[in-house]
C-alpha positions as a Python dict, from the first residue, in 0.01 Angstrom:
ca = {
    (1, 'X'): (0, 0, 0),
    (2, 'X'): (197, -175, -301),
    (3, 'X'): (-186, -261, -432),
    (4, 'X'): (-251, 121, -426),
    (5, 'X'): (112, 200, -539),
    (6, 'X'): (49, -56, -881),
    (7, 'X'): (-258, 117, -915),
    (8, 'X'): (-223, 499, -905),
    (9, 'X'): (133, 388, -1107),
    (10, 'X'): (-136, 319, -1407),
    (11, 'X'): (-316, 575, -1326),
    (12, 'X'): (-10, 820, -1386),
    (13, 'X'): (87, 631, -1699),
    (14, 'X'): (-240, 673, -1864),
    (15, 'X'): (-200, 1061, -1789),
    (16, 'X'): (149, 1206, -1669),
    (17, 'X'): (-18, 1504, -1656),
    (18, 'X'): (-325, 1497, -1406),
    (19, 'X'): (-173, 1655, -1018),
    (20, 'X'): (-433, 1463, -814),
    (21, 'X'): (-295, 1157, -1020),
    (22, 'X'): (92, 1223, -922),
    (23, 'X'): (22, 1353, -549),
    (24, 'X'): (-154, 1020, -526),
    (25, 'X'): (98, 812, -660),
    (26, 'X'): (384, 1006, -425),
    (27, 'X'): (182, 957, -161),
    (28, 'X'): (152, 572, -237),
    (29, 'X'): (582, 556, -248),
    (30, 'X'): (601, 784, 117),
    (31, 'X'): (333, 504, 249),
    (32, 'X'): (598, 240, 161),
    (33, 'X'): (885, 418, 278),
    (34, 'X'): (736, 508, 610),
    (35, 'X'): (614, 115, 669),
    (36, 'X'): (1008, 60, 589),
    (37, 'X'): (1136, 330, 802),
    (38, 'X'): (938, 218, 1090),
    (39, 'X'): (1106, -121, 1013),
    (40, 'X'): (1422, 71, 1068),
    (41, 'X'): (1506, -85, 696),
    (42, 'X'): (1626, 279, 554),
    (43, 'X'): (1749, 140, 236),
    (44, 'X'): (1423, 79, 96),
    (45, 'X'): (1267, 337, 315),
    (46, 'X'): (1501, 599, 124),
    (47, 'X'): (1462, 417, -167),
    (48, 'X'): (1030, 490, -190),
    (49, 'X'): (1065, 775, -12),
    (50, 'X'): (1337, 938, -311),
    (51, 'X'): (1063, 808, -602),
    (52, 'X'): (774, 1009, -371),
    (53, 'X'): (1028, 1333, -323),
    (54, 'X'): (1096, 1322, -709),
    (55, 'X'): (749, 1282, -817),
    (56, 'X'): (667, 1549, -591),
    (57, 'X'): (944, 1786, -784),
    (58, 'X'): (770, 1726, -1099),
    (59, 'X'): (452, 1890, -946),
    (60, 'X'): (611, 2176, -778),
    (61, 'X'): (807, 2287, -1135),
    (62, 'X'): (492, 2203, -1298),
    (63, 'X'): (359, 2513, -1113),
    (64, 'X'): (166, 2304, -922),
    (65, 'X'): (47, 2562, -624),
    (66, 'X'): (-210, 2352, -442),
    (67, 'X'): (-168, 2421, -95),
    (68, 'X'): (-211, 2046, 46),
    (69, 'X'): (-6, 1870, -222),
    (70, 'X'): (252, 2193, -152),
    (71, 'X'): (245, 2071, 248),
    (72, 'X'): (229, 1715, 170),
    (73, 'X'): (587, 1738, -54),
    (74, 'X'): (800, 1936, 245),
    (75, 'X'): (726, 1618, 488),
    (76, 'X'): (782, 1376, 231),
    (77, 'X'): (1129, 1605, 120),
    (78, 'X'): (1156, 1592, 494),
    (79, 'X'): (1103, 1241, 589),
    (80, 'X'): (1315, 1122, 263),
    (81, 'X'): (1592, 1329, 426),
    (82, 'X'): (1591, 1146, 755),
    (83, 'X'): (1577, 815, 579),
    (84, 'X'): (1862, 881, 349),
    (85, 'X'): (2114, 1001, 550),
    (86, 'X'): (2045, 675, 863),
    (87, 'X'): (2069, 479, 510),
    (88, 'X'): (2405, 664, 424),
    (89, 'X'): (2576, 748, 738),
    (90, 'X'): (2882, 1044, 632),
    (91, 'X'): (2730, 1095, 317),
    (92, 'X'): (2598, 1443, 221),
    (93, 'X'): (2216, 1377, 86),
    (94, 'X'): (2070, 1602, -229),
    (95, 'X'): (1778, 1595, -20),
    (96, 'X'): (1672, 1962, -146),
    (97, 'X'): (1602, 2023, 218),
    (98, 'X'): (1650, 2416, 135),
    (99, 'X'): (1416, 2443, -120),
    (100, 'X'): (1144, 2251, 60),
    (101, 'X'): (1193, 2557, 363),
    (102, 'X'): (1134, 2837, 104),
    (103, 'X'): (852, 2632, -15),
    (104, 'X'): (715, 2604, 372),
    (105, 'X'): (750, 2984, 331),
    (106, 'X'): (521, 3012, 66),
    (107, 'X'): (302, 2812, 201),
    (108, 'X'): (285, 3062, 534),
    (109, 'X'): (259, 3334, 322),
    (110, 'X'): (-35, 3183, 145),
    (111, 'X'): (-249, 3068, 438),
    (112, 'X'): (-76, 3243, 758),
    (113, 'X'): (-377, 3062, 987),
    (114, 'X'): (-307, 2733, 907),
    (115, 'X'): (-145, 2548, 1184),
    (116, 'X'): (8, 2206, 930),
    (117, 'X'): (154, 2507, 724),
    (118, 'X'): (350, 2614, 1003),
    (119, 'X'): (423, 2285, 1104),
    (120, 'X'): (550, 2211, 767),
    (121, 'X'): (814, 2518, 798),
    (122, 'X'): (902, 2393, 1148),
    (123, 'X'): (987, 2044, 1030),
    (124, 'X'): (1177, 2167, 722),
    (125, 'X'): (1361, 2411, 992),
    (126, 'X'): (1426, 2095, 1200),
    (127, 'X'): (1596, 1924, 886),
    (128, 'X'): (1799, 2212, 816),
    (129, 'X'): (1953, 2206, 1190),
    (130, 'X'): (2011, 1863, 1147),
    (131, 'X'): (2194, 1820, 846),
    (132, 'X'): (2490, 2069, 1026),
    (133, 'X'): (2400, 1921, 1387),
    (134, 'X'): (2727, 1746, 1399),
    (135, 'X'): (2879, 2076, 1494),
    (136, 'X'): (3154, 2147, 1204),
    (137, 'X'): (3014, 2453, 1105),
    (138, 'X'): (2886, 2620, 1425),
    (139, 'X'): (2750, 2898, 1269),
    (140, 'X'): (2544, 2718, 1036),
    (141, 'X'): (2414, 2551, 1312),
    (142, 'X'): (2331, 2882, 1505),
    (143, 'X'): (2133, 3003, 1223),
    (144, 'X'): (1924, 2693, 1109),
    (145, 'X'): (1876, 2673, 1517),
    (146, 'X'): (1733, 3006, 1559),
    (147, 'X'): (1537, 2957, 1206),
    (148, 'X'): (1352, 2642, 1383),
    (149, 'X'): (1278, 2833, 1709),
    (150, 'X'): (1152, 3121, 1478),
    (151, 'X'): (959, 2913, 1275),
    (152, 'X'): (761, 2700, 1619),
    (153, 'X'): (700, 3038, 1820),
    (154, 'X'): (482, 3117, 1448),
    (155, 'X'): (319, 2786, 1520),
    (156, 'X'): (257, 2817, 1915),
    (157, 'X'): (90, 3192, 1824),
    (158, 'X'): (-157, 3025, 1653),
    (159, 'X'): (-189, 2690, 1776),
    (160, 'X'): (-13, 2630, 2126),
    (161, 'X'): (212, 2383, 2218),
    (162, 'X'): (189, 1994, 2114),
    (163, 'X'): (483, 1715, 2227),
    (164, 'X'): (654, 1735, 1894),
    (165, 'X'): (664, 2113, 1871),
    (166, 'X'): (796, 2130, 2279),
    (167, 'X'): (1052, 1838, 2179),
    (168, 'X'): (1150, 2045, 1875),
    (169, 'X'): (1173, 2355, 2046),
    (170, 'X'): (1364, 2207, 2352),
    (171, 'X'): (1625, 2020, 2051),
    (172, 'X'): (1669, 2403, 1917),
    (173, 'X'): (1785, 2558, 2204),
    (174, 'X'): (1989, 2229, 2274),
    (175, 'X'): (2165, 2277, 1933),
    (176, 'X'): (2189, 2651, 1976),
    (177, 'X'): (2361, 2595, 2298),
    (178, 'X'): (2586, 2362, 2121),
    (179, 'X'): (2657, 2605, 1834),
    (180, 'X'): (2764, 2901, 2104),
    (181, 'X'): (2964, 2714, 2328),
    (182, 'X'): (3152, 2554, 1986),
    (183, 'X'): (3221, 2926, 1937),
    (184, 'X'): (3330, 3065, 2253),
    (185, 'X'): (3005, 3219, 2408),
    (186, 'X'): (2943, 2990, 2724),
    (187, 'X'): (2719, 3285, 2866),
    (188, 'X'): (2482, 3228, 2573),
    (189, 'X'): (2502, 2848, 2563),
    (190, 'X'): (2406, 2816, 2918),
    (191, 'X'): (2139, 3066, 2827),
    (192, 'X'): (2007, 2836, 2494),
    (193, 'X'): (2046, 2516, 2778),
    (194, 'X'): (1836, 2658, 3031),
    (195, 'X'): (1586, 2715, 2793),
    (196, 'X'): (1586, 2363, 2624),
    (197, 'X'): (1512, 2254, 3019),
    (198, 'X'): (1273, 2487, 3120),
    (199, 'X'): (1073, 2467, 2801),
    (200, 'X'): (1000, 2104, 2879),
    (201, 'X'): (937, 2202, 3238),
    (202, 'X'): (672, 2474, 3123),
    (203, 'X'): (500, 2204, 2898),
    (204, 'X'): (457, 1965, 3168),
    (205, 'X'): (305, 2209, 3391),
    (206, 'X'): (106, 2312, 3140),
    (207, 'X'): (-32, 1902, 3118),
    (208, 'X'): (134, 1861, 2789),
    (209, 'X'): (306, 1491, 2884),
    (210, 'X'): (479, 1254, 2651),
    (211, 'X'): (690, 959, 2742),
    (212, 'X'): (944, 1143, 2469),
    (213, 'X'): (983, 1425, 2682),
    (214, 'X'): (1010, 1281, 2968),
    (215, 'X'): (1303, 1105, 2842),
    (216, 'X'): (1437, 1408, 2707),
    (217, 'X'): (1426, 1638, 3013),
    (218, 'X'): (1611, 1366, 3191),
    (219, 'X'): (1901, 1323, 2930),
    (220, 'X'): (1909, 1711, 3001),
    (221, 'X'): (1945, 1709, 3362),
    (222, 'X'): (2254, 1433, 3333),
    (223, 'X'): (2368, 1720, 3159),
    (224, 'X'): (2330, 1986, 3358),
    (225, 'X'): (2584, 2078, 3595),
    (226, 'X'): (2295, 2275, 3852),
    (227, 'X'): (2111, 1924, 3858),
    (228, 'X'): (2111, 1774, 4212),
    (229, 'X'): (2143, 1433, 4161),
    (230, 'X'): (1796, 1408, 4360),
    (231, 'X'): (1641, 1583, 4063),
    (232, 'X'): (1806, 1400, 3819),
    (233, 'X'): (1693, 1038, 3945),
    (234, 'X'): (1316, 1226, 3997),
    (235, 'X'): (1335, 1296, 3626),
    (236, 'X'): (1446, 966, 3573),
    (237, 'X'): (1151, 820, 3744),
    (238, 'X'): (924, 1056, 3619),
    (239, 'X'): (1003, 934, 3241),
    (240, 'X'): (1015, 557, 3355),
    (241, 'X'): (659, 569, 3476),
    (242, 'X'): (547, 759, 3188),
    (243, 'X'): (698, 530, 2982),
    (244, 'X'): (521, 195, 3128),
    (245, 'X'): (180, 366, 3165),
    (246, 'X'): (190, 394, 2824),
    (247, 'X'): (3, 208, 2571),
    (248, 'X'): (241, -21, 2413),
    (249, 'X'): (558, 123, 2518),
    (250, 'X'): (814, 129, 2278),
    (251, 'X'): (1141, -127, 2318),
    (252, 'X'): (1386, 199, 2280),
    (253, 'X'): (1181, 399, 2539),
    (254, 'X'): (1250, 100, 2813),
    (255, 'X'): (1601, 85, 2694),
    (256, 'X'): (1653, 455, 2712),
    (257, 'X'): (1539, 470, 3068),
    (258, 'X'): (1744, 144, 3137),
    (259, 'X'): (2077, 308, 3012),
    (260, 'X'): (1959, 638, 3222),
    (261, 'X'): (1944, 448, 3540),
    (262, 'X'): (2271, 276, 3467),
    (263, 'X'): (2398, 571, 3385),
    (264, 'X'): (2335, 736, 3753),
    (265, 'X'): (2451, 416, 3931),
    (266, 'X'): (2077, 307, 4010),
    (267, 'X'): (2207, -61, 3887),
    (268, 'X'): (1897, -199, 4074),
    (269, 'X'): (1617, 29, 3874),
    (270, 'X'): (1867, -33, 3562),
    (271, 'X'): (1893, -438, 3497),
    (272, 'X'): (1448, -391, 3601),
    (273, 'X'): (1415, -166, 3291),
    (274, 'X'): (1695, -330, 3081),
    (275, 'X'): (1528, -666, 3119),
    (276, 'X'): (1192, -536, 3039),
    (277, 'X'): (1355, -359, 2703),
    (278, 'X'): (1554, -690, 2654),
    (279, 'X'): (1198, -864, 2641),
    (280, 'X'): (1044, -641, 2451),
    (281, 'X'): (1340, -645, 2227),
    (282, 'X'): (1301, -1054, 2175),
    (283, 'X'): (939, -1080, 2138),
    (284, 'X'): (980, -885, 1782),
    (285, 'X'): (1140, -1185, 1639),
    (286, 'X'): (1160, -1195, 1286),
    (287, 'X'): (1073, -815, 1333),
    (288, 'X'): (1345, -771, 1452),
    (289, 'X'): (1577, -487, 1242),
    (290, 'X'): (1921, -421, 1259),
    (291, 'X'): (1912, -131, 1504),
    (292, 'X'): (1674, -309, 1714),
    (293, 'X'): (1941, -586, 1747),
    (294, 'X'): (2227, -359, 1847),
    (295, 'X'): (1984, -196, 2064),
    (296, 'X'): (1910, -530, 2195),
    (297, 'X'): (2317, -629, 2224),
    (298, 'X'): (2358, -295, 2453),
    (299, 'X'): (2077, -403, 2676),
    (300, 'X'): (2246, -776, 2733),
    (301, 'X'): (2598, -537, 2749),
    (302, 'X'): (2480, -343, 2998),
    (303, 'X'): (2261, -660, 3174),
    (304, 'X'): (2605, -845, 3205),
    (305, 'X'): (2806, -520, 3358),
}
């Protein structure tokens, strides 16, 4: 990826002016910034990922209008969002998050059919929610909320449900739940909550499994005050053997279901998953990034309780 990025950068320089030439070069910083992100290193993650967003302005307000380098500049806006604010924790980001969501909107209203369009206005929904999801400004959060669930029942219409869209959907109603309860409605927060359940529940019916749901649906039910605690350690159980069936499971996926276990006083099920994370956790060595070491730290934390 730097190879590419040195050589689409001469590219550009021979000809500011040639789209393909820019989208490629963008494309070339968002490559290095997701390799970074998935690092968890969000410094230099934010720090590719800003050149690809700002290259990517240049296009746009060059009246650039094609439809894939349109798409392909909300998720990097999107992803350069994420990055920035892990990399600045309490800082407010000049992400332009709003102005990729009325560009998603265009896109829609260009070519209505296309499922990535409408995945494109999801995600730029998703990073709208977020950026109010610590709850100051409830109503904010109500609106962006109901603007994501808007914006995924125009993707399911045309292209059902995936993981991603039932997580997103499920985090929606979560956040709209949030956002009514912050301003006096419990009625409609239960409401938004049962939904954020039973959405996951319909998708796993339905045969749409992911470890990440699994997970998700059982941090719900801890939640939940009409859980039994039966159902609550079934979901538990249900995400821990979705986790180790699959390929390569994922150090935080362990953990999570670790800290779940613990969490419900299943101490036994909870140091067999903890250890397994903890493992997991060592064997990235040099890999290993800074979250992945505090991740790590709660494991032993927990190990040791």
């Amino acid at each position: 990826f730097k190879k590419q990025l040195i050589i689409m950068q001469g590219l550009v320089d021979a000809d500011p002016n040639v789209a393909t030439r820019l989208h490629g070069l963008a494309e070339a910083h968002k490559r290095l910034g997701v390799c970074a992100q998935q690092k968890q290193d969000w410094l230099t993650a934010a720090e590719h990922l800003g050149r690809a967003v700002n290259i990517g302005w240049r296009m746009v307000n060059a009246d650039s209008r094609d439809s894939l380098h349109m798409y392909a500049h909300v998720v990097r806006v999107c992803v350069y969002d994420h990055a920035y604010r892990m990399a600045h924790p309490g800082e407010e980001p000049h992400t332009r998050v709003p102005e990729a969501v009325e560009l998603a909107k265009e896109l829609v209203q260009l070519e209505p059919e296309v499922p990535l369009n409408r995945e494109a206005l999801a995600l730029a929904c998703f990073r709208m929610m977020m950026g109010v999801a610590d709850g100051r400004d409830p109503v904010a959060l109500e609106t962006y909320a109901r603007d994501l669930l808007s914006a995924i029942d125009g993707y399911i219409a045309i292209a059902g449900r995936t993981p991603q869209i039932v997580w997103w959907r499920s985090s929606g109603n979560l956040y709209l739940a949030n956002a009514r309860r912050a301003q006096g409605d419990a009625r409609g927060a239960d409401e938004a909550f049962r939904q954020a359940v039973n959405c996951i529940n319909e998708a796993l019916a339905a045969g749409i499994d992911d470890p990440v749901l699994r997970i998700h649906l059982a941090e719900l039910l801890q939640d939940d005050p009409a859980a039994t605690r039966e159902e609550r350690i079934a979901a538990i159980n249900a995400a821990r053997d979705s986790v180790l069936s699959a390929r390569g499971a994922k150090p935080a996926h362990v953990a999570n279901v670790g800290r779940l276990y613990h969490a419900a006083g299943e101490f036994e099920s909870a140091m067999d998953m903890l250890l397994r994370a903890q493992a997991k956790y060592e064997h990235l060595g040099a890999d290993l990034s800074a979250e992945d070491a505090q991740a790590l730290r709660e494991c032993q934390s927990l190990v040791g309780d």
